[in-house]
N, C-alpha and C positions, 0 to 999 in steps of 0.2 A: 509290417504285415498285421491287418485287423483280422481277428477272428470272430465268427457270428455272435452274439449274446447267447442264444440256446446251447452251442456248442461249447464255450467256456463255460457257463452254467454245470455241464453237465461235468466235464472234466473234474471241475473243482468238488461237486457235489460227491464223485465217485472217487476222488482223491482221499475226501472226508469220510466216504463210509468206509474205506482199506486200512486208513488209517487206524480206524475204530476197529475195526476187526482184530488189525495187528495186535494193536493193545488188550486185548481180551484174551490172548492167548495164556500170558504169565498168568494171570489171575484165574482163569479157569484149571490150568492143572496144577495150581496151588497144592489140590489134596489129594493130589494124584500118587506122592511119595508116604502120604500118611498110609492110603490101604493099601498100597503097594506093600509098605513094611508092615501093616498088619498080616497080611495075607504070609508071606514068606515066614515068618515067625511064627505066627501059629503050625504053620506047614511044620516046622525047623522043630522048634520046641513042643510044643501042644499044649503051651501053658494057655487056653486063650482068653482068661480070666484076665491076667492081666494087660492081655495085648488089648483087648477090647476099650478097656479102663481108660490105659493111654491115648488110646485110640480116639476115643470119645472126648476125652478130655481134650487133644489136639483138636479136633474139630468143632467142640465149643468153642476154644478160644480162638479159634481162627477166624468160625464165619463170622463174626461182629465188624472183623476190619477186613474180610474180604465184600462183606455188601457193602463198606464202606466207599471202598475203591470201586466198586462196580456202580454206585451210584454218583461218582464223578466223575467216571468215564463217559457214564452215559449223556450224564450233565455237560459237560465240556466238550467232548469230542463229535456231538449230534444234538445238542440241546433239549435232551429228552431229562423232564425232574420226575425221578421215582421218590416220592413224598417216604417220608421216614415215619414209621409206627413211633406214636408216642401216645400210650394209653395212657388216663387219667389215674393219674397219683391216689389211692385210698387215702381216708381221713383217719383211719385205724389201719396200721398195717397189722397182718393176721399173716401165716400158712396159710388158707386160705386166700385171701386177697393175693399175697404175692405169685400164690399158683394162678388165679383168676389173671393177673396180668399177665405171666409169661404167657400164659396158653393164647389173649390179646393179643400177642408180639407173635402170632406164628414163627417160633423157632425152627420146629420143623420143615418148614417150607425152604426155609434158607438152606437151612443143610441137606436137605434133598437138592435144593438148585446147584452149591456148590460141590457137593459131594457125587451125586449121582448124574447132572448133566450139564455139568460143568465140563468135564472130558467129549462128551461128546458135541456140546458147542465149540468145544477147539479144535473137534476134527473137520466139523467144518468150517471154521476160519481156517488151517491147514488149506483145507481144499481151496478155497476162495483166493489165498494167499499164491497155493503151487498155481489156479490158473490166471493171478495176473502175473505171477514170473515170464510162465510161459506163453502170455499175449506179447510181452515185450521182450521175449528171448527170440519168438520168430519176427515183430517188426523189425526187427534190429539185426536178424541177421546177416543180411548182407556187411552191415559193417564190421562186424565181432568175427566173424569167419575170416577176414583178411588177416586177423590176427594168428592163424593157425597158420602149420606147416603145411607147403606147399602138397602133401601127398597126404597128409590127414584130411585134410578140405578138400579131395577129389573123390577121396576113398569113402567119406563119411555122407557127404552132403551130395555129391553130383553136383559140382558146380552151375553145370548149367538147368539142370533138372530137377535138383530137388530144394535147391533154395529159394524159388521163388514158389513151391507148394509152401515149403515153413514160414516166407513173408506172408501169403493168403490166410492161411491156417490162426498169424497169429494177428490179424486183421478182424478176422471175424472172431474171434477170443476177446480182443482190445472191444470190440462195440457190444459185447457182449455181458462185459466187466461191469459195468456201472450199474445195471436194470442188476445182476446175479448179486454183486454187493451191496445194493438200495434194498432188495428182498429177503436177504441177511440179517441183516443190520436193523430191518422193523424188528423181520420175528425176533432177536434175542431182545426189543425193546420192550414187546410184548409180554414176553416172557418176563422180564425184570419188573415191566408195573404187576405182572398179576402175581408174581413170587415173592419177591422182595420188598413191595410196596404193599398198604394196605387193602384189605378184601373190598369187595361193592359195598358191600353192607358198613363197613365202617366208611370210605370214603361218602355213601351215603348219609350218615351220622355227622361227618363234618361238614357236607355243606349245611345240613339242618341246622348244625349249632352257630352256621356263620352266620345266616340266614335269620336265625332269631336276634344275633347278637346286630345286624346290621337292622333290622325290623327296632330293633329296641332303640336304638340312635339316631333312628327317624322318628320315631316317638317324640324322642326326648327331644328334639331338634323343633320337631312342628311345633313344640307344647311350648318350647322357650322362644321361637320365633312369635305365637300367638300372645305368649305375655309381653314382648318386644314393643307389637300392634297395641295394646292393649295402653301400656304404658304413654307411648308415642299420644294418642287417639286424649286420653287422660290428661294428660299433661300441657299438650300442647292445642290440640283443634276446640279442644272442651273447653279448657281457657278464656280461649280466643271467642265462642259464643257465648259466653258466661259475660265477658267484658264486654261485646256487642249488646248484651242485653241490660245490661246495668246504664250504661250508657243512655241506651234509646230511655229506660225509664226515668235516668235523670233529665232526659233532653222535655218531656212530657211533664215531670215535674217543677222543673226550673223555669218551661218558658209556656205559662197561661194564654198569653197573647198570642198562638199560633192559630193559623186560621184553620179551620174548622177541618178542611179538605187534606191539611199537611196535618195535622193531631191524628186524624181517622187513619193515612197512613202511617205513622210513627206507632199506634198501637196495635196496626195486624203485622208492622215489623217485628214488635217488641212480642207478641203473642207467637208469631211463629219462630222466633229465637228462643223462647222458653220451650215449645215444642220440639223444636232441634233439640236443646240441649236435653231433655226426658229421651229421647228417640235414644242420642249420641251415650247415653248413660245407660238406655239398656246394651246398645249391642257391649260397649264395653265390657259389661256385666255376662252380656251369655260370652266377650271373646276368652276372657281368666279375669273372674269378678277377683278383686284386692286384697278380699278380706280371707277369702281361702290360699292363698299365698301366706299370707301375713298371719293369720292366724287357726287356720286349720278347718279340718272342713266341718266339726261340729260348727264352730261359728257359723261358717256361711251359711250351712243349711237351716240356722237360726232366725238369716237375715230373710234364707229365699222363703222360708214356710209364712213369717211375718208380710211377708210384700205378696204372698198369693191369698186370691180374695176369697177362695174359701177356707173353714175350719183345717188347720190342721197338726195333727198328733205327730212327735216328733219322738222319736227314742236313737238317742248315738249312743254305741257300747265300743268305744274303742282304747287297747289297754296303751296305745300309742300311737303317734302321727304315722300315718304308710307313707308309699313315694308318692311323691306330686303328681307323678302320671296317673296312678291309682287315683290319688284324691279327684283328679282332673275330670276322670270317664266317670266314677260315683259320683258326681254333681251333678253331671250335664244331662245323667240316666234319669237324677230325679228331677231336675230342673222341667227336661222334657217329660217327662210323666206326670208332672203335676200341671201344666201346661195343656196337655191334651186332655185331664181332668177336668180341666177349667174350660175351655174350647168347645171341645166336641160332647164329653158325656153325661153333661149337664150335671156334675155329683154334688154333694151336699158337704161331704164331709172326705179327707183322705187320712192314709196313715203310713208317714215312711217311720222303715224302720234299717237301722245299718249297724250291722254288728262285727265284730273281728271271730272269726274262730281259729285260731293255730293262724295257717301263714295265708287263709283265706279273707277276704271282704266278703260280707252277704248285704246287699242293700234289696228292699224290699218296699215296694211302695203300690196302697192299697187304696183305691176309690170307690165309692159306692152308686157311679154313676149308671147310665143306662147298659153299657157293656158293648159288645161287640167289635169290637176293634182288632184290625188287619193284620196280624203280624208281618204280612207280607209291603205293607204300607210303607211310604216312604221314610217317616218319622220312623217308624218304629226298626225297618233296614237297617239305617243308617245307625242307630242307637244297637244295634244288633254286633256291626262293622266295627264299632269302637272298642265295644266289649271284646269284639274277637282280638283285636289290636293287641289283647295281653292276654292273648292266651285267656280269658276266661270264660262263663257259660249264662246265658241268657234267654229267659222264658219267658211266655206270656200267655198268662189264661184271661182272657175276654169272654165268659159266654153272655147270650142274648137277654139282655134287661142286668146286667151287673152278679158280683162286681167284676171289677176290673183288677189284676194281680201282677205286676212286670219286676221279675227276680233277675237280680244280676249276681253272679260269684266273678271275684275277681282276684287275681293268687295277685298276694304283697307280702310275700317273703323280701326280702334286702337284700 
């Protein structure tokens, strides 16, 4: 015999939430003997100083391993993960800090869950419990009462009368079971992610700090994919037109005797292989030029100020190498700014300037050209984008007829 999929589904689903309920009982009135003996004792004695004491003390040490068990319950018997308070460890511990972190670990919450509605989550797992007995005490009764004596089973049930109301009865209890325990079984989940587990605000907090830390490993991933390209591009394609070009101009220089029509080609081959290769050497250069790798970004910003065709003033203050991601965005800010210098605002003279303050970059690069320029523009977006990429802060004063002024802060703490 097959049974529907929706119907075994449901079976089993409602199997799973009784199950869970069951087990929730022990663990809810775990502390149910502790204020029970507070209570009578103070009653008894009137000491209630130290009933209180014990008392307290009992149920510090208790709730630690009763959330323990209630979040594998939850975990295994319904697959719900109530995430565990783990506040950040101080770098000094103080009175202070270690109060700052329990108060983090909501203690209180726990011990209100288990202390104060802990008992009454088990009254109604109880409830839940007495009515699937009794869904399956009247399906079943026709067979269970054959068990009884012949004049108990006339006298109690009415054979023919009242046993088939307690098969109905416990028919619509049975389909009734599964929705009243699925219903259960969320609220004490709910109840556990918002008691047991951490607040909005901190689960807030962590996905932020995953967020930055997955943000940061795509950084570093693009940054070490783009010197990958970089490499490849250098090594191998650059190469390869380097030797195309050496070639064609030994082929021009070895053989005089070519006719005039194959010499005129062999030298706009030879002329646009050297063009290739200036082309294939810049982008290399804007994709992680070598020498800032290699030797850090005063240098390179040594090499870019040198190779741009106008005047310009160069000050690096830095009391040590930052991360290469840092170095990365501070190059490409001034590469592209001194670029747009040249380009569009026709300046005469510029002035970068990059200094370290604490665990800050400040790079600063100044032109004297016409001015006006977009911050909303595409260059200047995208150099905006990158900056944001680490968290840092990015301006730009263009007014009309110069100069031109684009600040970047960039945090390189390690």
């Amino acid at each position: 015999m097959t049974f529907p999929a929706g119907l075994r589904r449901t079976v089993l689903r409602a199997r799973r939430d009784t199950g869970f309920l069951a087990a929730g009982v022990p663990p809810h009135l775990a502390l149910v003997p502790v204020w029970a003996w507070a209570t009578t004792t103070t009653a008894r004695t009137g000491n209630w100083l130290l009933t209180v004491s014990v008392s307290a003390a009992l149920v510090l040490l208790g709730a630690p391993v009763l959330t323990a068990v209630q979040r594998a319950r939850h975990r295994v018997l319904i697959g719900v993960d109530v995430p565990r308070l783990t506040p950040a460890a101080p770098e000094q511990r103080t009175w202070a800090s270690t109060a700052r972190r329990l108060a983090a670990m909501r203690p209180w919450r726990k011990i209100g869950y288990h202390l104060l509605l802990g008992p009454l989550l088990a009254l109604l797992e109880l409830l839940v419990l007495a009515v699937a007995a009794a869904c399956l005490a009247g399906v079943t009764a026709y067979a269970w009462s054959w068990a009884l004596p012949t004049g108990i089973r006339q006298d109690w049930f009415g054979y023919l009368t009242q046993l088939p109301a307690y098969t109905a009865a416990g028919l619509l209890l049975l389909c009734a079971l599964p929705w009243t325990a699925r219903a259960v079984a969320r609220a004490e989940a709910r109840l556990a992610l918002g008691l047991l587990g951490p607040s909005r605000a901190q689960r807030l907090q962590e996905r932020v700090d995953q967020l930055a830390v997955s943000r940061t490993d795509l950084i570093e991933a693009v940054d070490a994919e783009r010197r990958r390209i970089e490499r490849d591009l250098h090594d191998g394609t650059q190469q390869r037109l380097v030797s195309l070009a050496v070639n064609l101009g030994l082929a021009m220089a070895t053989r005089p005797d070519l006719p005039s029509d194959a010499r005129e080609v062999i030298t706009r081959a030879h002329l646009e292989a050297k063009e290739a290769i200036a082309e294939l050497d810049d982008l290399v250069r804007g994709l992680h030029p070598a020498v800032l790798e290699d030797r850090g970004l005063d240098a390179a910003l040594s090499g870019l100020a040198a190779r741009t065709p106008l005047p310009v003033r160069l000050r690096v203050d830095l009391e040590e190498r930052v991360a290469s991601n840092v170095e990365s965005v501070a190059y490409f800010v001034i590469s592209e700014a001194l670029t747009n210098a040249t380009k569009h605002a026709n300046a005469m003279r510029a002035e970068v300037m990059v200094r370290q303050v604490g665990e800050v970059l400040r790079v600063r690069v100044t032109d004297d050209g016409l001015g006006g320029a977009d911050a909303a523009g595409t260059g200047l977006t995208g150099l905006a984008k990158r900056v944001g990429s680490l968290d840092g802060a990015f301006h730009v004063s263009s007014p009309v007829g110069g100069p031109t002024t684009i600040t970047a802060e960039l945090p390189c703490a390690r």
